[in-house]
Steps between C-alpha positions, in 0.01 A plus 500: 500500500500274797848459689653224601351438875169602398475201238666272765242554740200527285417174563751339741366487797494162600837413335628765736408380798647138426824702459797377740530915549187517670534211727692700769211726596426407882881573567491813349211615689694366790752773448272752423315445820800532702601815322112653582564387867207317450281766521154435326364810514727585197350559131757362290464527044611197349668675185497235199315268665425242264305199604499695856695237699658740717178700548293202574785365736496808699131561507465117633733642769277772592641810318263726238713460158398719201675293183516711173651317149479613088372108453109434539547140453729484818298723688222324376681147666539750782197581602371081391775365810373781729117437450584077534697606868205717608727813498447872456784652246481753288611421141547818326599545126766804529803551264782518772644791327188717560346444816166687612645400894642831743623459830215193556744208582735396812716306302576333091604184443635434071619147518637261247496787219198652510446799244891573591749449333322374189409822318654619184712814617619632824292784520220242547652262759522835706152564415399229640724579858396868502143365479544243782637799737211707409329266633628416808438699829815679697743253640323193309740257377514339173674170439592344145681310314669545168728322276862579599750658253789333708373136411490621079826625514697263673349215257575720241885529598488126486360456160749744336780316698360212270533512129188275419282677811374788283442283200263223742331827664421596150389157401262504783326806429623685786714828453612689808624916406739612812453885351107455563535222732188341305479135414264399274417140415238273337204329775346227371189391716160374487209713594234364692302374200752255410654720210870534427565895530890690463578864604832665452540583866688867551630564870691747694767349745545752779839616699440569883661829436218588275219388738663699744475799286185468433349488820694763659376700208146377627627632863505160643725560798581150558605233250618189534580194224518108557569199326095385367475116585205384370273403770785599787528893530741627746702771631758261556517427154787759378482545099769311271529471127360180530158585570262553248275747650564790761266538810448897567327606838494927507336707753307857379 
C-alpha cells in the first residue's frame, strides 16, 4: 500500500514547483552558501530533493550536489531542469531511510521537508537522520528544516481557548494530537495531468528539545535551531511559536 507522500508525488511534479513553498530557493542557497564559507570544493547530498531546486541552484553556483528522493517523477523533473540548464547533477533514486552513502559527503542539506518529518513512526524519521550522518564525512555539517512542534501547540492552546475552534478544525479535515504531536489533514490538489487527487496527509510536528536529542545521539557536537523564513534563512532569526518550520544547522 502506497503512503501518503508517495501518491502525492507520483505525479506532481510540475504542480510542485508552481508551489509558493518553493519560490524561496535562491535565498536559501544564499544561507547555505554562507554557512559552507563558500567553499566549492564541498560535496553536499540534497536529501528529499524533489524537483532538485536546491541542487540545481547550487550546482549553477559551482558546487557538485548529489540529490537523492523516493519520487521518480520529481527526480525525473529533476534531472529534465538540469539537462535544459546544461548542468551536471546527479539524480539518484534512494529511500532516505536507507542510504548506500559512508563518509562520501562534506555537507547535507534536507530543506522544505524532505523525507523528514513525513514518515509514519519515529523510528523512521530517525532513520532517515542516522542515514544522513552515515553519510556525511567528520566535521560535515548538515542543515534542515522541519516543522516546529512550538507553532502546533501554541495554535492548539488557542483553539481549545475557543469553544467552536476544535469543532471548525474538525470541519476542515485537519486534526492536530499534542500526545503524538501529529496533524493529519485532507490535501486536495491537482496532479500534473489536470486530475483532481486527495490524500489524508499524516505529519510529525517536532519540539527543538527532540531535535536536539537526536543529534547528540548522532554525536553531532554542535547544534543550533532558527526560525525557517521561507526564502530568508538566518542566524539572526531566533525561533518563536510563530514560525511554522524550524531551521537546524549541526556540526559532526
Amino acid at each position: 500500500m502506497k503512503q501518503w507522500y508517495e501518491t502525492l508525488f507520483e505525479n506532481y511534479a510540475e504542480g510542485y514547483d508552481k508551489e509558493p513553498f518553493t519560490q524561496g530557493t535562491k535565498g536559501e542557497c544564499d544561507f547555505i552558501e554562507r554557512e559552507l564559507n563558500f567553499d566549492k570544493s564541498l560535496k553536499i547530498i540534497d536529501v528529499g530533493c524533489g524537483t532538485g531546486r536546491h541542487a540545481i541552484e547550487l550546482s549553477k553556483r559551482g558546487y557538485s550536489v548529489t540529490g537523492i528522493d523516493l519520487s521518480e517523477a520529481q527526480l525525473r523533473r529533476a534531472r529534465e531542469k538540469a539537462e535544459k540548464e546544461n548542468l551536471k547533477v546527479e539524480f539518484l533514486r534512494h529511500d532516505a531511510r536507507c542510504l548506500p552513502f559512508e563518509a562520501q559527503f562534506d555537507a547535507a542539506i534536507m530543506l522544505c521537508e524532505g523525507a523528514f518529518p513525513l514518515m509514519e513512526t519515529d523510528e523512521m524519521n530517525f532513520e532517515i537522520l542516522r542515514n544522513v550522518t552515515k553519510a556525511l564525512k567528520p566535521r560535515a555539517k548538515f542543515i534542515f528544516t522541519t516543522l516546529s512542534g512550538l507553532y502546533q501547540l501554541f495554535q492548539f492552546m488557542d483553539r481549545y481557548r475557543q469553544s467552536s475552534g476544535e469543532q471548525q478544525a474538525a470541519a476542515a479535515g485537519t486534526h492536530f494530537d499534542p500526545l503524538t504531536m501529529r496533524e493529519s489533514s485532507i490535501l486536495t490538489f491537482i496532479d500534473d495531468d489536470g486530475n483532481k487527487k486527495e490524500v489524508q496527509v499524516n505529519e510529525r510536528y517536532y519540539l527543538p528539545s527532540e531535535i536536539i536529542w537526536f543529534l547528540k545521539t548522532l554525536g553531532y557536537r554542535k547544534i543550533d535551531i532558527f526560525g525557517a523564513t521561507l526564502g530568508a534563512f538566518s542566524r539572526e532569526e531566533p525561533l518563536t511559536p510563530e514560525h511554522f518550520e524550524m531551521l537546524v544547522v549541526a556540526e559532526k
